[in-house]
C-alpha positions as CSV (number, residue, x, y, z in Angstrom):
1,X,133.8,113.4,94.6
2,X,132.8,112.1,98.0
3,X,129.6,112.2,99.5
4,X,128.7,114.2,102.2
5,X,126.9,113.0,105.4
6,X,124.4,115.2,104.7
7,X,123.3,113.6,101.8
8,X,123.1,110.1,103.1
9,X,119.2,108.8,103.0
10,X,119.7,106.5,106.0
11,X,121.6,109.2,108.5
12,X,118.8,111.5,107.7
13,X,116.2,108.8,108.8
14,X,118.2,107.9,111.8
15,X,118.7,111.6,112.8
16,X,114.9,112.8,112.2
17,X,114.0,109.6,114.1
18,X,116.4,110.6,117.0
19,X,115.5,113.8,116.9
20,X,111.8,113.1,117.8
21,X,112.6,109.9,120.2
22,X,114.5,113.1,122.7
23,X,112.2,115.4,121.5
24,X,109.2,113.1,122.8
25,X,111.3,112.0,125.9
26,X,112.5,115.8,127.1
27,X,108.5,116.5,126.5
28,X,107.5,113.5,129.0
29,X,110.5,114.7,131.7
30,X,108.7,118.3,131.6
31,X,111.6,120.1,130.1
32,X,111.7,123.6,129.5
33,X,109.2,125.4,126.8
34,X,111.8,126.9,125.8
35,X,113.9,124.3,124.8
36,X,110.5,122.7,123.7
37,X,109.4,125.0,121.5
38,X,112.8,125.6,119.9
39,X,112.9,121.5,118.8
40,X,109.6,121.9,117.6
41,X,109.9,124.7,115.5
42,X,112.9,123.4,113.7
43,X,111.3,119.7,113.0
44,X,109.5,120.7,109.9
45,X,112.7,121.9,108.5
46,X,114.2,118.4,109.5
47,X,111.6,115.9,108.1
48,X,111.4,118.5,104.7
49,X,115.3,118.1,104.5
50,X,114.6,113.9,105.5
51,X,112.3,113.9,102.7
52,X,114.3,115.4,99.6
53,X,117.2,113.6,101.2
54,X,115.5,110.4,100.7
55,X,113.7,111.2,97.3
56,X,117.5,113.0,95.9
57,X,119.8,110.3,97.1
58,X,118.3,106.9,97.5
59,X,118.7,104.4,95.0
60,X,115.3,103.6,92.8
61,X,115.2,100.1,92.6
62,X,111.8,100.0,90.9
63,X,110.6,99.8,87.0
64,X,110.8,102.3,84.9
65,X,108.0,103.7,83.2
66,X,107.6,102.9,79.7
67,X,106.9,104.9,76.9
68,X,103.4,107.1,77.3
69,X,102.8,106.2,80.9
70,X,102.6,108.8,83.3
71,X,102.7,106.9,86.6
72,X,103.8,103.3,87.4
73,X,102.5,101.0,90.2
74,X,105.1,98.0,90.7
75,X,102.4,95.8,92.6
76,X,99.4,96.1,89.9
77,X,98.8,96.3,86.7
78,X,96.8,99.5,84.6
79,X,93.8,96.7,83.9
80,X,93.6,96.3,87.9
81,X,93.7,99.8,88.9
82,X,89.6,99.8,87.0
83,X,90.1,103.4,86.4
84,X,91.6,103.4,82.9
């Protein structure tokens, strides 16, 4: 099965991160509110879709958690964290 665009992590970030570069410089040229408004209204649907994009599709390249635990830091270890 192929994979669709849509589900690539790094064309999400790319496009969100376009998206708000021309938002920002349409903003700065005093485009229309219109026009505006209409970008801003759909950017929460964009970074919400760029966010379970990234947590869906993107390879985990971190430990996994072992038996019992219920969260895993990869930089420190439970006796560092003083809260345990």
């Amino acid at each position: 099965m192929k994979k669709h665009i849509w589900h690539n992590h790094r064309f999400a970030v790319v496009f969100v991160t376009t998206y708000l570069i021309i938002y920002t410089l349409l903003h700065q040229s005093g485009a229309s509110l219109n026009v505006l408004g209409t970008m801003f209204l759909l950017s929460p649907f964009l970074v919400i879709w760029m966010a379970y994009t990234i947590l869906r599709y993107a390879p985990y390249n971190g430990k996994d958690l072992a038996e019992g635990e219920e969260w895993g830091y990869a930089d420190k270890g439970k006796d560092e964290l003083g809260v345990f």
